[in-house]
C-alpha positions as a Python dict, from the first residue, in 0.01 Angstrom:
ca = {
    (1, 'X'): (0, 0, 0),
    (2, 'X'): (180, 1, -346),
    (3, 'X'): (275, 356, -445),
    (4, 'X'): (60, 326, -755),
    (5, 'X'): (-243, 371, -536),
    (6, 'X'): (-91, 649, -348),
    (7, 'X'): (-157, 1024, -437),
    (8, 'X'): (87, 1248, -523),
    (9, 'X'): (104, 1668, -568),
    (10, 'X'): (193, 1584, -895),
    (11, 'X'): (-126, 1324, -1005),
    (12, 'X'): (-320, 1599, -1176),
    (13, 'X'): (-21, 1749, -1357),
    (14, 'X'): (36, 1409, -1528),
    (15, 'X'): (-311, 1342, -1596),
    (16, 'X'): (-308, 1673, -1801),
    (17, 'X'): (50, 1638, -1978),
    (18, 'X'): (-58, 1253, -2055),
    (19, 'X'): (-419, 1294, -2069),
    (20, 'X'): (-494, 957, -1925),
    (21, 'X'): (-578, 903, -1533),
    (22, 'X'): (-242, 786, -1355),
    (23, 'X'): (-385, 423, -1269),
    (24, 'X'): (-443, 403, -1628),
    (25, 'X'): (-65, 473, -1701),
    (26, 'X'): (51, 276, -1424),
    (27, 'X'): (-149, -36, -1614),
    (28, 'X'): (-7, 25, -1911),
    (29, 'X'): (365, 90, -1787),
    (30, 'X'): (343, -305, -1630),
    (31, 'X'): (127, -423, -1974),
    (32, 'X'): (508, -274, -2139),
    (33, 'X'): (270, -59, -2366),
    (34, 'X'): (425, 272, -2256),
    (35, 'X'): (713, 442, -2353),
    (36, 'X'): (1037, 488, -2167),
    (37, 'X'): (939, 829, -2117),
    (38, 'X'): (623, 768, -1934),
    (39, 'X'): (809, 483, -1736),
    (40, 'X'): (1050, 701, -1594),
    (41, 'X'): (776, 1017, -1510),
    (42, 'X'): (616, 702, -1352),
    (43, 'X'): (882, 583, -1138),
    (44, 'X'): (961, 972, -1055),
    (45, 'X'): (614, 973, -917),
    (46, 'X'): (652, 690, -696),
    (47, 'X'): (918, 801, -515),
    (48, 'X'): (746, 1134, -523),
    (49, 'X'): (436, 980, -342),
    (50, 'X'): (682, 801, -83),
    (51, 'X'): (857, 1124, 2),
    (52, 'X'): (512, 1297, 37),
    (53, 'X'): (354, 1031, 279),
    (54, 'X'): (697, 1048, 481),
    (55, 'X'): (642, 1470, 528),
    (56, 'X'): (265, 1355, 579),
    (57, 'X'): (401, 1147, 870),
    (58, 'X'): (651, 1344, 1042),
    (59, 'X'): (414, 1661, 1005),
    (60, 'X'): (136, 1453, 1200),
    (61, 'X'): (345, 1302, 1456),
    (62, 'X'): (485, 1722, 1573),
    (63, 'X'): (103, 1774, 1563),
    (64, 'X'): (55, 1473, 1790),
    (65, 'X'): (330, 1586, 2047),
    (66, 'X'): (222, 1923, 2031),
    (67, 'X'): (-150, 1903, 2064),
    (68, 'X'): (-307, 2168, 2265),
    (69, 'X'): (-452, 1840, 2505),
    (70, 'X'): (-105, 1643, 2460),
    (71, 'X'): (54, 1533, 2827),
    (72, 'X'): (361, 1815, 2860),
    (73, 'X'): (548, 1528, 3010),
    (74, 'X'): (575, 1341, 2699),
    (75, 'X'): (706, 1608, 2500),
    (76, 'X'): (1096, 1524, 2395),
    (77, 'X'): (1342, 1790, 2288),
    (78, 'X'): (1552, 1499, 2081),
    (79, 'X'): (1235, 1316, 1959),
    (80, 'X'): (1174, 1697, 1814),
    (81, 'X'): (1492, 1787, 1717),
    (82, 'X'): (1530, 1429, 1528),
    (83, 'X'): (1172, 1505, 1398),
    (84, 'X'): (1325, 1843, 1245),
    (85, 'X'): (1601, 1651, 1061),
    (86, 'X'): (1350, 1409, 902),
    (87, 'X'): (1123, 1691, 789),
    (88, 'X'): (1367, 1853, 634),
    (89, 'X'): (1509, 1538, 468),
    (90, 'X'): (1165, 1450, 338),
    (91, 'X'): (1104, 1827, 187),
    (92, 'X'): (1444, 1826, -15),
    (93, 'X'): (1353, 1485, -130),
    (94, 'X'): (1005, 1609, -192),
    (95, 'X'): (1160, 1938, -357),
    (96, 'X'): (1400, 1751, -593),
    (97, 'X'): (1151, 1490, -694),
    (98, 'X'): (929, 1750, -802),
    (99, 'X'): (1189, 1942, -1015),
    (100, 'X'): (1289, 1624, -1168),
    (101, 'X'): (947, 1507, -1305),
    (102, 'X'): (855, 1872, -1403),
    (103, 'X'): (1150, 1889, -1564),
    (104, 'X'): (1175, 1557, -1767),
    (105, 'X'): (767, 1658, -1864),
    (106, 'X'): (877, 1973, -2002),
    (107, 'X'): (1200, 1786, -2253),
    (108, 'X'): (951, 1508, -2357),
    (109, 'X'): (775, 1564, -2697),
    (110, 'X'): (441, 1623, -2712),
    (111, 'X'): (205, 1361, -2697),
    (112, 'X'): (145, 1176, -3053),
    (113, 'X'): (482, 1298, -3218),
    (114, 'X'): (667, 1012, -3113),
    (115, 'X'): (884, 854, -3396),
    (116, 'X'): (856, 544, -3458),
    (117, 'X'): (1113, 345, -3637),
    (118, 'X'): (1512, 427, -3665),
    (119, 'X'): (1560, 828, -3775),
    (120, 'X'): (1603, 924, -4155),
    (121, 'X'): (1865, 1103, -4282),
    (122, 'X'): (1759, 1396, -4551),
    (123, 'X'): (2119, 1368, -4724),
    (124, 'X'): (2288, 1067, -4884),
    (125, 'X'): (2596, 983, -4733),
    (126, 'X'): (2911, 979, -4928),
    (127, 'X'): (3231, 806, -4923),
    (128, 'X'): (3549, 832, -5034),
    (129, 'X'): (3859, 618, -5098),
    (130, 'X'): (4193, 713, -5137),
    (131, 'X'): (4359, 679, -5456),
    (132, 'X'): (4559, 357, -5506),
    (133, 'X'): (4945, 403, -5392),
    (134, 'X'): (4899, 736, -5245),
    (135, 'X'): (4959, 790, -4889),
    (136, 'X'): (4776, 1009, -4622),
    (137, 'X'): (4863, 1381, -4620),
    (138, 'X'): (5135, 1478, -4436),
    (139, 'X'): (5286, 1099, -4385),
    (140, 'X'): (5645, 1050, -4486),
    (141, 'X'): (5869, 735, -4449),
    (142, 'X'): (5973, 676, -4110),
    (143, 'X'): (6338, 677, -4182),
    (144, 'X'): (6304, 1028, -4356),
    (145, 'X'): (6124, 1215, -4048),
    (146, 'X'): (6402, 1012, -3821),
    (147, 'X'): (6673, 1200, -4020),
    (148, 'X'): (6514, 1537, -3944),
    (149, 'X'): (6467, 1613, -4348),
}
């Protein structure tokens, strides 16, 4: 299953910041008709919805061992303890996923305000030149800084 057609926590927030159903982005991410900005929150989500269906599966294989009908003699101390280390692997990567995406939303500009085109300056720019035969501020020969003055 491709991750596009796997939910996330985080569908529903992106749905509202982009206000366009995440298949719909997804389409127009491969189509190139989305910005970088919407790529990225994109690709954030995917490995969003991977970490999610990883705490999904650890969470549902405890419940498996520990089922109130489950045979006691299956049960593994190191299968459990190993489970542990995964779980908490897949909620950091959850956590951290999450905090990303929120936190790239929250620095991208609000929908329609885009620029478009290279950014104008309000000022002209000036330049200078140095007047012909005069020599930068502070230079002196070589031979009369060698000398010590």
């Amino acid at each position: 299953m491709s991750t596009w057609t796997k939910p996330s926590s985080q569908d529903a927030h992106l749905e509202e910041v982009f206000g366009t159903p995440v298949a719909q982005l997804y389409d127009a991410a491969a189509a190139g008709a989305a910005p970088p900005g919407v790529r990225r929150a994109l690709e954030l989500r995917s490995f969003l919805a991977l970490a999610e269906e990883q705490v999904v599966r650890v969470r549902d294989r405890v419940h498996q061992y520990t089922a109130p009908d489950a045979d006691m003699g299956t049960l593994s101390a190191s299968e459990l303890r190993f489970d542990s280390q995964w779980m908490d692997a897949a909620l950091s990567a959850r956590a951290q996923y999450v905090t990303a995406l929120r936190e790239l939303l929250r620095a991208m500009p609000p929908p329609g305000t885009a620029r478009h085109g290279p950014l104008k300056l309000d000022q002209p720019w000036a330049t200078t030149r140095p007047a012909t035969g005069a020599s930068p501020v502070g230079a002196r020969p070589a031979a009369q800084s060698a000398r010590g003055r």
